[in-house]
C-alpha positions as a Markdown table, in Angstrom:
| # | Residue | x | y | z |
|---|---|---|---|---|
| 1 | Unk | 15.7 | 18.1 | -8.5 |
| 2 | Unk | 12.6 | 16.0 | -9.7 |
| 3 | Unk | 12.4 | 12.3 | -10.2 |
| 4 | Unk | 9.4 | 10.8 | -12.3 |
| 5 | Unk | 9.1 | 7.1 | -11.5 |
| 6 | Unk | 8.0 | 5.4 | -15.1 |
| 7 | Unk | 6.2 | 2.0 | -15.1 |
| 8 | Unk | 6.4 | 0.2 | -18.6 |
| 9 | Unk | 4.0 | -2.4 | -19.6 |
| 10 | Unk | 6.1 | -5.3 | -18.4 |
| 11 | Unk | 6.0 | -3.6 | -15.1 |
| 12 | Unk | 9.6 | -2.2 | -14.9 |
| 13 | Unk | 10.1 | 0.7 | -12.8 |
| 14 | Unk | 12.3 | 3.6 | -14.2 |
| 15 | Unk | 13.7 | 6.4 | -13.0 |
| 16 | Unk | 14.1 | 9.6 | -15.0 |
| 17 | Unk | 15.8 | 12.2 | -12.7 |
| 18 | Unk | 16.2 | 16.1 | -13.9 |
| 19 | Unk | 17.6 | 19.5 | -12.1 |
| 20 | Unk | 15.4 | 22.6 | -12.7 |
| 21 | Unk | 16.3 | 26.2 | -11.5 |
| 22 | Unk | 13.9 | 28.5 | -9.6 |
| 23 | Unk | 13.2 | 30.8 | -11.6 |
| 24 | Unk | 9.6 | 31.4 | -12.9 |
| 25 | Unk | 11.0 | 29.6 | -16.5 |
| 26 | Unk | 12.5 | 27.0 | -14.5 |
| 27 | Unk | 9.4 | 25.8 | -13.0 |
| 28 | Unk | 7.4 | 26.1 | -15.6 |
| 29 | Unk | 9.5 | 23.9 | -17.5 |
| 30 | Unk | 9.4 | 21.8 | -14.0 |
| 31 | Unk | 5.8 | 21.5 | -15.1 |
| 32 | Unk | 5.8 | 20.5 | -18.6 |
| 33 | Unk | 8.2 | 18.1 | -18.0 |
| 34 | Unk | 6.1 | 17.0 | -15.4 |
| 35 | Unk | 2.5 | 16.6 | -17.5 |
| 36 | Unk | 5.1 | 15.3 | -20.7 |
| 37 | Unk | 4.9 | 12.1 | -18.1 |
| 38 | Unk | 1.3 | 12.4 | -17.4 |
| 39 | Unk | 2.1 | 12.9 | -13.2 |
| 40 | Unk | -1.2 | 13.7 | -11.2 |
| 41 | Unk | 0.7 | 12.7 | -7.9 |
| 42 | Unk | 3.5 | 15.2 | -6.4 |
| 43 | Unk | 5.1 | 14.7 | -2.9 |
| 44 | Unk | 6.8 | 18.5 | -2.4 |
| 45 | Unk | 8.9 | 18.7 | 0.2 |
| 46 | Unk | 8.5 | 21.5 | 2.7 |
| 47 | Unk | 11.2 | 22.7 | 4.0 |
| 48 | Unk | 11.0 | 26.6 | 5.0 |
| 49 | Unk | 8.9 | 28.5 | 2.7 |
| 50 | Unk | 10.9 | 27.4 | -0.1 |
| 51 | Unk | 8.5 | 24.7 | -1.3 |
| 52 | Unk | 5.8 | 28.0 | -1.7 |
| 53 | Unk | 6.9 | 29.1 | -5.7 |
| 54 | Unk | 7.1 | 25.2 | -6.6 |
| 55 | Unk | 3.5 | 24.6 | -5.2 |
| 56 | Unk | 2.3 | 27.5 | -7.0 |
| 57 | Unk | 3.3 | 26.4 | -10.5 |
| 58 | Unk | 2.5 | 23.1 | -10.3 |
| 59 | Unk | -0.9 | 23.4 | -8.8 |
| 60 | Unk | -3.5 | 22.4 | -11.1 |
| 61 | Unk | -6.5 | 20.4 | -11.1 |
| 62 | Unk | -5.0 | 17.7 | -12.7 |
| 63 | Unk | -2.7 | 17.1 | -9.8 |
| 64 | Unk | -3.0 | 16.2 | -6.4 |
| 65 | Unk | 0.3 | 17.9 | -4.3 |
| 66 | Unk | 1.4 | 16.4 | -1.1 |
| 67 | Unk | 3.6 | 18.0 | 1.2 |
| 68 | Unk | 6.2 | 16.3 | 3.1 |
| 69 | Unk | 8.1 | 16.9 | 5.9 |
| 70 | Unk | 12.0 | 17.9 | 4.9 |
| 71 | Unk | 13.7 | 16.4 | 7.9 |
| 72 | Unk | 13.4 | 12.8 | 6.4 |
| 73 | Unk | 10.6 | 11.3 | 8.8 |
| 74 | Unk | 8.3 | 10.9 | 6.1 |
| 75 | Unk | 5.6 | 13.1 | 7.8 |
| 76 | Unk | 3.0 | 14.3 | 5.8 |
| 77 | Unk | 2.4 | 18.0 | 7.0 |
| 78 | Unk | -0.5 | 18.7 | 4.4 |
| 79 | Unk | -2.3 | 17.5 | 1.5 |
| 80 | Unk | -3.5 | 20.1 | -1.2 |
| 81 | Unk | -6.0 | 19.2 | -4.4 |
| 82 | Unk | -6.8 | 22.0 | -6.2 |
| 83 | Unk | -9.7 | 20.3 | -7.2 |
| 84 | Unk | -11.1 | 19.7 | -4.1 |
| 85 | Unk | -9.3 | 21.5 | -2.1 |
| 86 | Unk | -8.2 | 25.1 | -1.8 |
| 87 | Unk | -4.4 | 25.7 | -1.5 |
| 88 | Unk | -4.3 | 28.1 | 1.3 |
| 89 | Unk | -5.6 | 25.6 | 4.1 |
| 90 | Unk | -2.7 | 23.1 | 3.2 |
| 91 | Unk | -0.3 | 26.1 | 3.2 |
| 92 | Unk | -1.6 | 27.4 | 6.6 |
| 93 | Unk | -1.3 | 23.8 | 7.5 |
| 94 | Unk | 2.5 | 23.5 | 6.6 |
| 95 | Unk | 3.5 | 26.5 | 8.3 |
């Protein structure tokens, strides 16, 4: 499940919400979808190692990935740029 938040220019907030398998396909769809809307900002969550494939695909240096704790605290376990940041720390930090 993704959910792109959409600001128009009279400042309306909405909401476009979209299932995506896990397949290889599925994700990379999960990313064109994702640049379609021009997203640089991702919160992931990170719950087991399941978050792993997603942050793979969608890892670019266009976007800045933040990982988020799955147990609904809002904890922020990591914080990966692929810009500025290599993506192995912030997996080594999620684990």
């Amino acid at each position: 499940m993704a959910c792109v938040l959409v600001t128009d220019a009279e400042g309306v907030v909405q909401r476009q919400v979209r299932s995506f398998g896990t397949m290889t396909a599925d994700l990379l769809a999960l990313s064109d979808w994702l640049s379609e809307y021009g997203v640089t900002q991702i919160a992931l969550e990170s719950t087991g190692v399941y978050w792993r494939p997603v942050f793979n695909i969608l890892e670019d240096e266009a976007r800045t990935i933040t990982l988020v704790h799955g147990r609904g605290k809002g904890y922020w376990v990591g914080c990966a740029s692929a810009c500025d940041t290599p993506a192995q720390p912030a997996c080594q930090m999620a684990d």
